[in-house]
N, C-alpha and C positions, 0 to 999 in steps of 0.2 A: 504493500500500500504506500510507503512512505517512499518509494523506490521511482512511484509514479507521479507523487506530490513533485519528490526532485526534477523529474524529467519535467513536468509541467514546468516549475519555477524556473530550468534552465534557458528555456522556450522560451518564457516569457521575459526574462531576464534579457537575452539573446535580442528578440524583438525588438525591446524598448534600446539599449545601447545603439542598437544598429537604426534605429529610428529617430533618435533625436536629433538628428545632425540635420534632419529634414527641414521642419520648420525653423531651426536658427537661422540656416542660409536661403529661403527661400520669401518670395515677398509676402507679407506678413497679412494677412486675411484670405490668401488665396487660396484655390483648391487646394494646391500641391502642399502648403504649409496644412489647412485643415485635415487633411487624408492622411499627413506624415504624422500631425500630433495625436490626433486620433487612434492610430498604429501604437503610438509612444504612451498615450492612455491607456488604452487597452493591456500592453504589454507590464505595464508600471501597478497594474492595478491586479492582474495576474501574480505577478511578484510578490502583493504585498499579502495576499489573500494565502499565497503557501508560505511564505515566509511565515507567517504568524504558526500555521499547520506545524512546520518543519524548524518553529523555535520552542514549542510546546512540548512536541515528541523530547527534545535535548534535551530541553530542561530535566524534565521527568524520568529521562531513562540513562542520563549520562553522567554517571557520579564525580566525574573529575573537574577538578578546578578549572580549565582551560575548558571543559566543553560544557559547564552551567556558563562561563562567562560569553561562550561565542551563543549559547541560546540566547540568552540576556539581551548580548547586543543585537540579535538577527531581529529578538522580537518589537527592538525598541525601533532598527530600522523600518521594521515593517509599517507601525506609528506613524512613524515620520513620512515614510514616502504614501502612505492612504493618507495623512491630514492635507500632505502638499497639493496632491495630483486632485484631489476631492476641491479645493477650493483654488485651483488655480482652473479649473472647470465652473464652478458655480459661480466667481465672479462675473464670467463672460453673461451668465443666466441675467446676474441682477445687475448689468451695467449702467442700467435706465434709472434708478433709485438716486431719491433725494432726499433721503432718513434714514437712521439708522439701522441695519438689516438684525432681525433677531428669528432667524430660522434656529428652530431647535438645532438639524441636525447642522448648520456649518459652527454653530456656536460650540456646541457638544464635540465636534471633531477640534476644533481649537482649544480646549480646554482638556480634553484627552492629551492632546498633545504634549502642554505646558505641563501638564501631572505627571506625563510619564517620563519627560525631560527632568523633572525635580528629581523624581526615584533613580533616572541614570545616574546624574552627579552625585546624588547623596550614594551609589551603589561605588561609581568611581572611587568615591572617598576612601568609603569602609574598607574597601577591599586595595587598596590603593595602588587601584588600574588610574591614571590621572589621566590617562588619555582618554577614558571614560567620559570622565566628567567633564573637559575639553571639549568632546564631540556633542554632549549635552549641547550646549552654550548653541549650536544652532536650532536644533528643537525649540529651545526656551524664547530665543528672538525669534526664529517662525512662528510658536503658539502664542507669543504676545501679540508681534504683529501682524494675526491673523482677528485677532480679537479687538484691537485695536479698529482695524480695518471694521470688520461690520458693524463696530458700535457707533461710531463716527461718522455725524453730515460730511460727504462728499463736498470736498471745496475745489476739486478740477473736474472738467469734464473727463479728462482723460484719466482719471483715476482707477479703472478696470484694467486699464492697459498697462500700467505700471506694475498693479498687483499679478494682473496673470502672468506678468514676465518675468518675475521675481521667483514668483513661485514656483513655475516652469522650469527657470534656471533651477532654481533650489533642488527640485526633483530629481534634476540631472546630474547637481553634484550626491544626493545620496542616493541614485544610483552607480556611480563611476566610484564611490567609495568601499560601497559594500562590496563591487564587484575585485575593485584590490585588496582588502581585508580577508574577501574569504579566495581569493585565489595566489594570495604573496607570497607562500610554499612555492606554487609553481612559476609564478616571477621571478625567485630568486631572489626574496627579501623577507624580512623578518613577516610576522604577523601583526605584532604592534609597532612596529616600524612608525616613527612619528611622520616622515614622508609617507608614508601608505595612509596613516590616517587623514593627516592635516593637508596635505598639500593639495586636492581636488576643492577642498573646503577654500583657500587660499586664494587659487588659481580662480575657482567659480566665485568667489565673493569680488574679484577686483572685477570680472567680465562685469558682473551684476552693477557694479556702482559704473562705471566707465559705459553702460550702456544707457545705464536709468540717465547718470549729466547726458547722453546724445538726446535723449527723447526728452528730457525738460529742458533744453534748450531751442528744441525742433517744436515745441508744443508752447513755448512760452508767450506767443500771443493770443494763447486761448481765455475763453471768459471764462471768469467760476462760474460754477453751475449755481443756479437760483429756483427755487422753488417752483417757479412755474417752464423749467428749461425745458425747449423740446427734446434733448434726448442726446450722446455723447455723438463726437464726432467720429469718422469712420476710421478703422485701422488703417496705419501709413504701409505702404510698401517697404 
């Protein structure tokens, strides 16, 4: 059974890496980017659904030190990439809104999040894996500023598009993370290697702000949005 979970999650695993490359390089509303991220959803969502399967099985059936700790983390990844991929999808839903969004479930997925980021760092502590608690620190600023996001009046039109691209990104550094962590044996490098952990987190956080300053500077004569606004502007190429 759990033989099959893997082959799925490899699949799906596989999928999403080999697909995200789609929508970053291609123009940004378009078929080719919706069809590529859609692939990269679907794949990322797959992922997180056996991950969770095949962090459960560990936990429970693997006495040793090193494999409660790779459950631990598989299952916190898994968290992490369903909070991302779930609201980096549902902003696109509510792009139109001019109040505060209080859907149970994106609220409920954001607060999963930030809870289960607390239990990694405080698990990091205890057991003192610090690169644990490290890897925390982006769970805890995704579930903050996921929450942040739907409590708060929209004060740019383009406000959807920041978020979905943030989170998109984000997706993709935990997936290109997990995929080094649990394959660094066969790369040729440590497992908690701090380049294995941090550097995809590094690399993907400067893309993330060097792309967000292009598009708030490309966006900066836009109006804020007002109460009675007709409705955000359209994605740029």
């Amino acid at each position: 059974m759990l033989k099959t979970v893997l082959a799925v999650h490899i699949a799906g695993g596989t999928a999403a890496l080999l697909s995200m490359f789609v929508p970053l390089i291609t123009r940004k509303g378009g078929t080719t980017h919706r069809k590529g991220g859609w692939v990269f959803v679907g794949g990322m969502t797959i992922v997180s659904i056996t991950a969770f399967i095949l962090a459960t099985a560990r936990v429970l059936t693997d006495p040793t030190p090193r494999g409660q700790s790779a459950g631990i983390f598989l299952f916190f990844v898994s968290i992490l990439t369903a909070a991302g991929v779930s609201a980096g999808i549902r902003v696109l839903r509510a792009r139109k809104r001019t109040a505060p969004h209080r859907s149970w479930w994106d609220l409920g997925m954001s607060v999963v999040l930030t809870i289960a980021s607390t239990l990694m760092a405080a698990y990091g502590l205890a057991t003192g894996q610090v690169l644990f608690s490290a890897f925390s620190v982006i769970g805890l600023a995704s579930g903050a500023c996921q929450l942040v996001y739907w409590l708060r009046v929209p004060t740019h039109p383009m406000h959807w598009w920041f978020q979905h691209m943030t989170l998109m990104l984000g997706s993709c550094i935990a997936a290109v993370t997990a995929f080094l962590v649990v394959n660094a044996g066969r790369l040729g490098a440590e497992t908690f290697s701090r380049v294995v952990w941090l550097s995809p987190a590094v690399v993907g956080g400067l893309t993330i702000a060097l792309w967000t300053a292009y598009y708030r500077r490309r966006f900066a004569g836009a109006a804020r949005v007002r109460p009675d606004a007709a409705g955000p502007q359209r994605a740029p190429a």
